[in-house]
N, C-alpha and C positions, 0 to 999 in steps of 0.2 A: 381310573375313575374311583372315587368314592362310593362309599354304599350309600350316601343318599342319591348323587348322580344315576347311579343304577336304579334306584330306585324310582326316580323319577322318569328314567327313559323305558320304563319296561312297565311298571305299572307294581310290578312284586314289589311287596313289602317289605322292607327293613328288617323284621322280626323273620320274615321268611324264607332270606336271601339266608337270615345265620341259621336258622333251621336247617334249609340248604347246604350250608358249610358244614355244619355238625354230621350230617347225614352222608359226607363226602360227594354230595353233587357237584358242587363246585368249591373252589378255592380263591382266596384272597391272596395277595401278592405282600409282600413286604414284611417287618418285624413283625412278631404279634407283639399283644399289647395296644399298637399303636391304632390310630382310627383305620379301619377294614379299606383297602383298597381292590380293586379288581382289574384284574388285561381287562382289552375291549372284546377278548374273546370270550369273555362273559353271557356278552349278551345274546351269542349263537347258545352256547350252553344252557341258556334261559329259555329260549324260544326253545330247544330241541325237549327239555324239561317239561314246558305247553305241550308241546305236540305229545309226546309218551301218556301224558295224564289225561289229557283228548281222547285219544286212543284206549284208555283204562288200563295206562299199565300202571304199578305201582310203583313207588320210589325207588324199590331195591333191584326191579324190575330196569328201570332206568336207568339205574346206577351203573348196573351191568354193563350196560351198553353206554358207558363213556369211559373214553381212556382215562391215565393218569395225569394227558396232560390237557382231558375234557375232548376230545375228538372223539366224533361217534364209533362205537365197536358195534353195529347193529348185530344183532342177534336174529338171524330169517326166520328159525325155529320159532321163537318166541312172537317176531310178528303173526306166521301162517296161523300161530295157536289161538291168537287174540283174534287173528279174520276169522278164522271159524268160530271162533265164540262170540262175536257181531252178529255175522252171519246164524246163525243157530239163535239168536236171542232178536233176531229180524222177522224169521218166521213168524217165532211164534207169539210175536205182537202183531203181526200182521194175521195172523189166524185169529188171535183175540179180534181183531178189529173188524174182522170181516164176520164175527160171532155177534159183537155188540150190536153191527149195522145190520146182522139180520131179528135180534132180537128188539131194536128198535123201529121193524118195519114189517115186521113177520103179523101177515091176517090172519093169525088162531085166534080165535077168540078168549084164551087163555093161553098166557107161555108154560103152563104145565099139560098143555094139549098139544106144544109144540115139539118134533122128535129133535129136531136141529137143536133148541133150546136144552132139551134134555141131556143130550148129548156133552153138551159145554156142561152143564152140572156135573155131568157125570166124570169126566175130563177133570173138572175144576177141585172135585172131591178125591181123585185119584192123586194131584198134585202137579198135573200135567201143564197146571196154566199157572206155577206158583213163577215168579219174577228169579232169575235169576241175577246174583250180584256177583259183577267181577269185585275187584277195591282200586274203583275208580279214587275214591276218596281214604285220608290218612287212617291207617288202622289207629284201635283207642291208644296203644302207646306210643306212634308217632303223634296222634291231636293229641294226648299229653305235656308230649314236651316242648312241641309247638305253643300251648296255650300256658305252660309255664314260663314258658319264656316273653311271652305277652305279657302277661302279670305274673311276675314272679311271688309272690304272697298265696297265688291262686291254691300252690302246688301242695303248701304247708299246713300243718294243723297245730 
């Protein structure tokens, strides 16, 4: 298959699939130079590529876990790590969310009269409610060179 073919049966983009190749996710079959071809096992490599970045692994995270000739190597360690940091980052939206729905329903006549309200400030101010960020999404120097590769002029000065 072609990398437009690929591109059209999976939805990923042309500029992404080579971003992809640079990164050693996957591979193109044939001379280089020539127009980029792919096996059909491409498209398992692709989907398996969704799913890891679903899950908030990162690309080199991903990378890991495909062989040389793209067959998954999972890594259990690195799954259990990521369910517990789901899990861990489940709670504690759900404890936010059960904080919001009582400060939006809470009969104090003031939410600084309220202890439950306090409570969350006081939490909030400790740092106990800040978002934590796996990298679900490309660090600045992979969106770099993804986005040079978009527009290659972007990159230069």
């Amino acid at each position: 298959m072609n990398i437009a073919e690929v591109a059209k049966r999976t939805g990923v983009p042309a500029h992404t699939l080579r971003f992809y190749e640079r990164k050693g996710l996957i591979a193109s079959v044939g001379p280089r130079g020539a127009r980029r071809q792919f096996a059909p096992a491409v498209l398992d490599q692709l989907a398996l590529i969704a799913l890891g970045k679903a899950g908030g692994l990162s690309l080199d995270e991903i990378r890991a876990m495909l062989s040389p000739c793209g067959e998954p190597l999972v890594d259990r360690d690195v799954l259990l790590a990521k369910a517990d940091e789901i899990d861990a980052t489940i709670k504690q939206l759900q404890a936010m969310s059960r904080g919001l729905r009582h400060a939006a329903a809470c009969p104090a006549p003031s939410h600084a009269e309220c202890p439950t309200f306090q409570r969350l400030l006081k939490a909030a101010a400790a740092g106990a409610l800040k978002p934590r960020h796996s990298t679900p999404h490309p660090r600045p120097a992979e969106l770099r060179s993804e986005q040079e590769n978009r527009h290659p002029a972007a990159g230069r000065t």
